[in-house]
KOLKE-35361 format. One record per residue (C-alpha): x, y, z; residue number from 1. Coordinates in steps of 0.25 Angstrom, whole numbers, always signed. Example, Ala and Ser with C-alpha at 12.3 -4.5 7.8 and 13.67 -1.06 7.14 Angstrom:
DRENLUM    c1    c2    c3 resi
DRENLUM   +49   -18   +31    1
DRENLUM   +55    -4   +29    2
END
This chain:
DRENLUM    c1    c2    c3 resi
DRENLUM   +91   +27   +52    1
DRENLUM   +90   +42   +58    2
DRENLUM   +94   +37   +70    3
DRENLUM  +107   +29   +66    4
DRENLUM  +100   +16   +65    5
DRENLUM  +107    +6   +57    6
DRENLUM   +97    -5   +55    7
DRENLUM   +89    +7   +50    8
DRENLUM   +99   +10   +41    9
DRENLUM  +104    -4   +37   10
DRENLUM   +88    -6   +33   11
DRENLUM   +87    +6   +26   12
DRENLUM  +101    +1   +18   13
DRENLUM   +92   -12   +16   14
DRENLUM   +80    -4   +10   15
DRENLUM   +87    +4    +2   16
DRENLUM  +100    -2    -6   17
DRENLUM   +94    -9   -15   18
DRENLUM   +87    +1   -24   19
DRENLUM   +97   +11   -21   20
DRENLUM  +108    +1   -26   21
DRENLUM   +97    -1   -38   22
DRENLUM   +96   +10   -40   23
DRENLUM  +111   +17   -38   24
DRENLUM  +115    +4   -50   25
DRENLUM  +104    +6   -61   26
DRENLUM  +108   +21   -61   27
DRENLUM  +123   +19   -61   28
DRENLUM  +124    +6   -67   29
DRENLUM  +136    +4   -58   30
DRENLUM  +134    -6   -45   31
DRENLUM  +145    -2   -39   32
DRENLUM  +141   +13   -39   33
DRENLUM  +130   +10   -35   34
DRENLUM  +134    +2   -25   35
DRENLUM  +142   +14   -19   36
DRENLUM  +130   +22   -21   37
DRENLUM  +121   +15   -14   38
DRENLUM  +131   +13    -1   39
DRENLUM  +134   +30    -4   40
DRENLUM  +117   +33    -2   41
DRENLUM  +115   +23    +9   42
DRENLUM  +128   +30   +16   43
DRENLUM  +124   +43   +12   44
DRENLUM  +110   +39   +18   45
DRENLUM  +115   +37   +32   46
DRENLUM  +123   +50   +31   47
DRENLUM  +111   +58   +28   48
DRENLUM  +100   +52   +36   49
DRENLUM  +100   +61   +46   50
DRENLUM   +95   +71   +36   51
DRENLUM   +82   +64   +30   52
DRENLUM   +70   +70   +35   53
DRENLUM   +58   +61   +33   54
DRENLUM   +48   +74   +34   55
DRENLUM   +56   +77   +21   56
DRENLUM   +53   +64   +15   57
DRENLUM   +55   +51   +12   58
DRENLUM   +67   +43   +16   59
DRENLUM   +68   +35    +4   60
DRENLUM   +65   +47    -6   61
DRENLUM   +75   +53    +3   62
DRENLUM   +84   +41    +0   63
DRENLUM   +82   +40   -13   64
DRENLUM   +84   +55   -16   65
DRENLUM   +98   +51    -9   66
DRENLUM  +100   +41   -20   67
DRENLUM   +99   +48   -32   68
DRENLUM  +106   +60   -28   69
DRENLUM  +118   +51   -23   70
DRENLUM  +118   +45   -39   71
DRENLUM  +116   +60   -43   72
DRENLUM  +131   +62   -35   73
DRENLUM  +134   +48   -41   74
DRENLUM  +133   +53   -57   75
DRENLUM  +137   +68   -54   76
DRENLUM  +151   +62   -49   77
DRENLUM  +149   +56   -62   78
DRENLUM  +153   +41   -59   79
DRENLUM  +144   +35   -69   80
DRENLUM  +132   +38   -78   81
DRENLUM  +118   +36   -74   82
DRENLUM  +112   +24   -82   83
DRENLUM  +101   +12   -77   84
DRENLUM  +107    -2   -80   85
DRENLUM   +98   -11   -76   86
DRENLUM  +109   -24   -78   87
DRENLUM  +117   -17   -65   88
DRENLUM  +105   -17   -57   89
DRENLUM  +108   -26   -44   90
DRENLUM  +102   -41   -45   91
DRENLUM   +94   -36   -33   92
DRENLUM   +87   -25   -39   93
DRENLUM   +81   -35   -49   94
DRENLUM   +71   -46   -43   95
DRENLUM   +77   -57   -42   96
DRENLUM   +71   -72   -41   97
DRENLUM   +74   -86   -46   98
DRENLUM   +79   -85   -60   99
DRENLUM   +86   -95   -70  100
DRENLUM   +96   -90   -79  101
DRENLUM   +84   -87   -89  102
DRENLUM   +76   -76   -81  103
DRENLUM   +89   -71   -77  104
DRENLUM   +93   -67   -90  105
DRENLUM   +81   -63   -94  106
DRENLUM   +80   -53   -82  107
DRENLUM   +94   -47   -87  108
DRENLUM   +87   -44  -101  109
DRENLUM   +76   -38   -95  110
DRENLUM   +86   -28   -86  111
DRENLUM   +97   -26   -98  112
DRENLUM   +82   -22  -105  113
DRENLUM   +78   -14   -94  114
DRENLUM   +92    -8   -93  115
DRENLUM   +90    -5  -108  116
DRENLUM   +78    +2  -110  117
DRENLUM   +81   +10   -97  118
DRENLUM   +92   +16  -105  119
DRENLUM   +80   +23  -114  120
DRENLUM   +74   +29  -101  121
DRENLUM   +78   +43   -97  122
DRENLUM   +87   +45   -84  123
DRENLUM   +76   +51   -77  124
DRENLUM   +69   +39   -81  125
DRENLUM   +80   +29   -76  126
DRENLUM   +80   +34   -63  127
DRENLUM   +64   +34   -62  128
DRENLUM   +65   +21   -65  129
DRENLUM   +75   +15   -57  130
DRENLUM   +69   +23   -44  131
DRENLUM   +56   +16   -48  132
DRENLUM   +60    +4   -52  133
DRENLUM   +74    +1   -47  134
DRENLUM   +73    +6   -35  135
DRENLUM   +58    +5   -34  136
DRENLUM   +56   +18   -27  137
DRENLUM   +39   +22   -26  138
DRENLUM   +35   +36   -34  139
DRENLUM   +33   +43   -23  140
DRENLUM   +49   +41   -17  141
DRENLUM   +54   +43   -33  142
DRENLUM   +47   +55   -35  143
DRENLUM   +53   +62   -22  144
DRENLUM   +67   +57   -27  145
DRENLUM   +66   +63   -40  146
DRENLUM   +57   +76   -35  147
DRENLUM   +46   +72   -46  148
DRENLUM   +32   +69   -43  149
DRENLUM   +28   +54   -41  150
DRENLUM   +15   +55   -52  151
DRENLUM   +25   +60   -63  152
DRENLUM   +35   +48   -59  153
DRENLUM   +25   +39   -59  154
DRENLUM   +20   +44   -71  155
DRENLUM   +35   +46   -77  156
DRENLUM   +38   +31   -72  157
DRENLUM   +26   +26   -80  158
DRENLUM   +34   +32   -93  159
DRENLUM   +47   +26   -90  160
DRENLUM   +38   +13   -90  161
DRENLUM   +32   +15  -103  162
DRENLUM   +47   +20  -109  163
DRENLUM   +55    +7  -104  164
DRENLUM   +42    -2  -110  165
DRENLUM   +46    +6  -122  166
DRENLUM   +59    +4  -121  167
DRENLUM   +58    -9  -118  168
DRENLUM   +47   -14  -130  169
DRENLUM   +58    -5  -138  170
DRENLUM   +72   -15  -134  171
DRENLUM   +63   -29  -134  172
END
């Protein structure tokens, strides 16, 4: 992609979009927005990537880094307020298989649930899960994004765990 490759850069798109677009819309709750968004990092990503330098670090903590300080900008320009709504996730960022009416339904109980008891998490805590779990980013990647140490996110992911099960057993 350094070089000017587009199939490099068209696959990179590929790899990438979906969890960023998850990502972008469970914080913003917006799929517009966050469709702009998305479109604005990958843009943004071809600008600048002359300037990664692997011996820094990782492209895709470098990526993601890119992500989240593109939605800092995003709620600084004050556009909209920082909240995870699990009901505006996109149909491809929850598995999808052959479902009657029935198990569909009873998946959008489960995600208005989750979207509930989300609510009861902290922001930090949102966005520690929605890079774990929504965009399904490894420890190690997540603690560079954040500059945090990957023990204590593992250890502070294991918490979140234990407070949505709370949560949870609290709204069923």
């Amino acid at each position: 992609m350094k070089q000017g490759d587009l199939v490099a850069a068209s696959r990179v798109y590929e790899l990438l979009m979906r969890q960023t677009y998850g990502f972008y819309v469970s914080r913003i709750r917006d799929r517009e927005h966050a469709q702009d968004l998305t479109q604005d990092v990958f843009m943004r990503l071809v600008r600048s990537i002359q300037q990664y330098d692997a011996s820094k670090g990782d492209f895709v903590v470098w990526y993601w880094k890119m992500v989240r300080n593109m939605l800092i900008d995003f709620f600084r320009k004050g556009k909209t307020s920082a909240i995870t709504d699990i009901e505006s996730l996109p149909e491809s960022a929850i598995p999808a298989g052959d479902k009657d009416v029935t198990e569909e339904l009873d998946e959008k109980n489960r995600r208005s649930l989750l979207y509930e008891c989300l609510q009861g998490l902290e922001e930090e805590e949102r966005e520690l899960f929605e890079l774990r779990f929504i965009s399904e980013l490894p420890y190690s990647d997540i603690a560079a994004i954040v500059g945090k140490n990957e023990g204590a996110l593992r250890v502070a992911v294991n918490r979140i765990k234990k407070k949505l099960e709370a949560i949870v057993k609290d709204h069923t």
